[in-house]
C-alpha positions as CSV (number, residue, x, y, z in Angstrom):
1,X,119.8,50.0,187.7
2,X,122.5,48.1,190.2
3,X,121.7,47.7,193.5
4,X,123.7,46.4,196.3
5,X,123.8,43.5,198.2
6,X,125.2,41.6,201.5
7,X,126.4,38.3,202.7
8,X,125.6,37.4,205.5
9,X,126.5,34.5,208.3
10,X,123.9,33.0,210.4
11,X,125.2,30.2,213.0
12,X,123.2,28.5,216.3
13,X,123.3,28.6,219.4
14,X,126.2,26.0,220.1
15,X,127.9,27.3,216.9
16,X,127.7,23.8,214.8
17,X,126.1,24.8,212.2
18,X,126.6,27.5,209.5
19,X,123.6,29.2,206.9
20,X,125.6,31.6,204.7
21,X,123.4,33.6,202.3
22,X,123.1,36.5,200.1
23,X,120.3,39.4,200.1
24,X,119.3,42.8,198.8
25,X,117.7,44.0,202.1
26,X,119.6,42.2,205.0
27,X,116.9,43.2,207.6
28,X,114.2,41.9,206.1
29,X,116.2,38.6,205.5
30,X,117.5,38.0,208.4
31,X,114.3,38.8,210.2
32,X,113.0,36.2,207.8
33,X,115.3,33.8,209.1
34,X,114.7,35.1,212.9
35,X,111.1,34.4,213.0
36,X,111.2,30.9,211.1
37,X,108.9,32.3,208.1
38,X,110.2,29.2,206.1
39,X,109.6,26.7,208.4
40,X,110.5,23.7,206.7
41,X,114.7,25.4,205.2
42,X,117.8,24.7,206.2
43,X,117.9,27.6,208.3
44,X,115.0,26.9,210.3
45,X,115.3,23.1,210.4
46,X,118.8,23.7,212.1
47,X,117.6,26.6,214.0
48,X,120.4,29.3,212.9
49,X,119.4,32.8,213.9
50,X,122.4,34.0,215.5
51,X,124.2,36.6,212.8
52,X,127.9,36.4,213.3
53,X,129.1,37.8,210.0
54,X,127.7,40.3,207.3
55,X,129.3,42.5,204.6
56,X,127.5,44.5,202.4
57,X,128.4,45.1,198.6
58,X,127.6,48.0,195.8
59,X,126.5,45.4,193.2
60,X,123.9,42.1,194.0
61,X,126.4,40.3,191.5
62,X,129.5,40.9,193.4
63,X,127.6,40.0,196.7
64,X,126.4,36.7,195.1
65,X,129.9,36.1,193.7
66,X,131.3,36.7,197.1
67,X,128.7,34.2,199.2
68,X,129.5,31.3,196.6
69,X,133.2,31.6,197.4
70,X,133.1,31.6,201.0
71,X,130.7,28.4,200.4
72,X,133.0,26.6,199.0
73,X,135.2,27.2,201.7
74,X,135.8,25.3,204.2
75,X,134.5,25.2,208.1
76,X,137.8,26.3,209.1
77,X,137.9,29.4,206.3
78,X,134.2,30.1,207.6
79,X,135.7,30.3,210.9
80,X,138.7,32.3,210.7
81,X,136.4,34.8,208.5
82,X,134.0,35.1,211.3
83,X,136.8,35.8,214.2
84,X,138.0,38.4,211.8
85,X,135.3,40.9,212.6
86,X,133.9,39.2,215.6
87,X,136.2,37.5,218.0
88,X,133.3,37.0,220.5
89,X,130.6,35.8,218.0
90,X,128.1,38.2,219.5
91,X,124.7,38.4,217.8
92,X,124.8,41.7,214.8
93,X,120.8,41.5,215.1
94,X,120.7,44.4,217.3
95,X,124.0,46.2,215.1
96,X,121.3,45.5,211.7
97,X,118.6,46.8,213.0
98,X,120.1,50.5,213.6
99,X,122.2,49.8,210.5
């Protein structure tokens, strides 16, 4: 059986650097990702917590399909995608968690 998936955007504080990833259960990632359970990944090492962007999918293989083409793109494509659904780059932590 299929289940879904999301993609999901994680930046820092000053906005420098991107994480973009791909998971089955977006709440338990990205509280992963909050409380540095990895301590020695990307994420962690560059300290990006702050979710700016998610979408969530019906398949795992068309959200996995969907986080390799927006890495390939560039910082500016990242960028543009991320002002599409939030112009103010607030933090969706709290918007996941009731989600």
């Amino acid at each position: 059986m299929e289940s879904g998936g999301a993609v999901y955007i994680l930046t820092n504080f000053t906005h420098t650097t991107f994480y973009v990833g791909v998971t089955s259960d977006l709440l338990f990632r990205i509280k992963e990702h909050r409380e540095k359970v990895y301590p020695n990944s990307f994420s962690a090492k560059y300290n990006t917590t702050k979710l700016v962007y998610f979408c969530s999918y019906t398949s795992i293989e068309e959200a996995i399909a969907e986080e390799k083409r927006i890495k390939g793109g560039s910082r500016a494509k990242k960028i543009k995608l991320i002002n599409s659904v939030n112009p103010d780059w607030k933090d969706f932590w709290e918007v996941v968690k009731e989600w």
